[in-house]
C-alpha positions in Angstrom: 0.0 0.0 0.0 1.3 3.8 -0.5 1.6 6.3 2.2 -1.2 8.1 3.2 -2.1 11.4 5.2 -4.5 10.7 7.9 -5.1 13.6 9.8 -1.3 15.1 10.5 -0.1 12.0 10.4 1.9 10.4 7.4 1.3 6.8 7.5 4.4 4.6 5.7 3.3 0.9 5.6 6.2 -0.4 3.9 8.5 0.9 6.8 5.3 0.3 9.9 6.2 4.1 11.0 3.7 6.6 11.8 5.2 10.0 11.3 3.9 13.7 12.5 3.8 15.1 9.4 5.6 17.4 8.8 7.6 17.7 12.6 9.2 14.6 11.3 8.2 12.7 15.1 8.4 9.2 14.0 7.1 5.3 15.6 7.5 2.2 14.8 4.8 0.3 15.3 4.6 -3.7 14.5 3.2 -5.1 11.6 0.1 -6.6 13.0 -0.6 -2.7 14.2 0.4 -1.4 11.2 -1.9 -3.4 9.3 -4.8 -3.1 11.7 -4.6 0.9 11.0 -4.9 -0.1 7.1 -8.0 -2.4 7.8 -9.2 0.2 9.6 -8.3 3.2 7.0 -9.8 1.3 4.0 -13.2 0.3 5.5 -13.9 4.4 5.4 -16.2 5.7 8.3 -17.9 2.2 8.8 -17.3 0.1 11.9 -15.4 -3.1 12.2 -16.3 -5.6 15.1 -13.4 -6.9 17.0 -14.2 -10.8 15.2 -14.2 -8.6 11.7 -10.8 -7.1 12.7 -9.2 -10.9 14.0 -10.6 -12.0 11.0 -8.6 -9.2 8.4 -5.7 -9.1 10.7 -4.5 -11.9 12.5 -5.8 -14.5 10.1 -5.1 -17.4 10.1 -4.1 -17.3 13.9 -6.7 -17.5 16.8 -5.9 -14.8 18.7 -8.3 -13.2 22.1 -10.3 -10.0 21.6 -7.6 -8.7 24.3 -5.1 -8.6 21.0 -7.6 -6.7 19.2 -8.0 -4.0 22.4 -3.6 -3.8 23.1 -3.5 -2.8 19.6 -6.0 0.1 19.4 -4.8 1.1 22.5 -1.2 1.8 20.7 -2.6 3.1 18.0 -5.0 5.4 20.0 -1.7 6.5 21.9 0.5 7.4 18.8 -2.2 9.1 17.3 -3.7 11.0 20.1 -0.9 13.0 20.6 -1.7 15.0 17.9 -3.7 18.4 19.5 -5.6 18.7 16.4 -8.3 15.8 16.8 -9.3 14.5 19.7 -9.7 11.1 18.6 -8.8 9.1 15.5 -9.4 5.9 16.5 -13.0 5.8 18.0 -15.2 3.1 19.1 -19.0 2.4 18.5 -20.7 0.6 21.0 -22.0 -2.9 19.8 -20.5 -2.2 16.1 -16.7 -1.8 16.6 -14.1 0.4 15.8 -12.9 3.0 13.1 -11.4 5.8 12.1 -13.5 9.1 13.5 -15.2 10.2 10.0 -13.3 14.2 10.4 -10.1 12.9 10.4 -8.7 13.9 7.1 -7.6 10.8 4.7 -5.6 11.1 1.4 -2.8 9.4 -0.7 0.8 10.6 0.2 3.1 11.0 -2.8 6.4 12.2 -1.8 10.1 10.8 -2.9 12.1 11.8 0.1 11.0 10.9 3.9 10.6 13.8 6.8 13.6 13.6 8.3 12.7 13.2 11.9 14.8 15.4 14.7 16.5 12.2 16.4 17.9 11.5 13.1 19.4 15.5 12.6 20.3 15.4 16.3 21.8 11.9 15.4 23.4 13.4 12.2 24.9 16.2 14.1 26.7 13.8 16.7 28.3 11.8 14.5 29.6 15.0 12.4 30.9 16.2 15.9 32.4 13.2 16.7 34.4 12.9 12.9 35.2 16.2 13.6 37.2 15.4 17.1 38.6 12.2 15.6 40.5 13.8 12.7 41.5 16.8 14.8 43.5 14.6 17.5 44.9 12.4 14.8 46.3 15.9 12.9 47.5 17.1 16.4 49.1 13.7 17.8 50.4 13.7 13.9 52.0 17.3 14.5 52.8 16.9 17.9 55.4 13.6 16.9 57.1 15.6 14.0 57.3 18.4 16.5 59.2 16.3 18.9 61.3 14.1 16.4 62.4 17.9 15.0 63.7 19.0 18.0 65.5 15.6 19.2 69.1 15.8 18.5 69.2 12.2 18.8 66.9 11.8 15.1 67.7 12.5 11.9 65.2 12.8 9.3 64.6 9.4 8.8 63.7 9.0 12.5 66.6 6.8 13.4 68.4 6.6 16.9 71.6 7.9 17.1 72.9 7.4 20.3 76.5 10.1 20.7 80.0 9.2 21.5 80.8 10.3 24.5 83.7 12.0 25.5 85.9 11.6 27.8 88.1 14.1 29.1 89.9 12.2 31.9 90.4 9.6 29.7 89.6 7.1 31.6 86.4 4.4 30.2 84.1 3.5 33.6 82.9 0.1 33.7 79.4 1.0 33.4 80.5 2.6 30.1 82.6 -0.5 29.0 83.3 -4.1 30.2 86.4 -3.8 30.5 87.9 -1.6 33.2 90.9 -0.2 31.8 92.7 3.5 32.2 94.7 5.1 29.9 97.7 7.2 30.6 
């Protein structure tokens, strides 16, 4: 099925989200609820009874009427959020549910998604964090060739060279050399 407006809501079946259109608020909702809210969509203003709604949702399973109630219930929470309506999902006693007749229903043709403000806030983090990452590595990059520069013991290949020392006594210690001589 395509996306549809109902109300201020933009309904994406393919994905199960239910999205405030156009604040970009987004849930996911599970297939079975997702599909209940299409039952409920395409059979207009007229009321479903909970067996009609078993029967075009969770058929071929046997499922309680309590199934049928959990899942309005979500619905009715997404959706009543919006200050708008009071109620999208309404109930008719004896005859069932459906969808309140002045909520407003049309086919949604867009290409590109709302983005939702988790995903910008999402979006923004990860730039941030890029951002940090490539400015340590340039200042730990620096901050070596800054102190391989300035070490007399480097040349410009970065190899040790360790100095001769010198001795003005003449004299080798043995910590300096195995061998313990002097020289006169």
């Amino acid at each position: 099925m395509k996306n549809l407006l109902l109300g201020n809501w933009l309904v994406v079946p393919r994905l199960n989200q239910i999205v405030e259109y156009p604040a970009g608020r987004e849930y996911t909702v599970t297939p079975k609820v997702m599909k209940l809210l299409l039952v409920l969509v395409e059979a207009k203003a007229e009321p479903l009874s909970i067996d009609n709604l078993v029967e075009l949702v969770w058929h071929p399973k046997v499922v309680s009427d309590n199934s049928v109630y959990q899942a309005v219930a979500q619905l009715r929470k997404i959706l009543n959020t919006d200050p708008q309506y009071e109620e999208y999902i309404e109930r008719i006693s004896a005859q069932g549910y459906r969808i309140h007749p002045n909520i407003a229903l049309r086919e949604h043709k867009v290409a590109v998604m709302p983005v939702s403000k988790k995903r910008i806030w999402l979006l923004g983090v990860t730039i941030t964090l890029l951002a940090l990452i490539a400015f340590f590595a340039f200042y730990i990059q620096t901050d070596q060739k800054h102190k391989t520069q300035n070490n007399p013991y480097f040349d410009e290949n970065h190899s040790c060279h360790t100095p001769i020392p010198k001795y003005s006594s003449g004299r080798v210690s043995a910590s300096e050399n195995d061998l313990s001589t002097s020289v006169i």
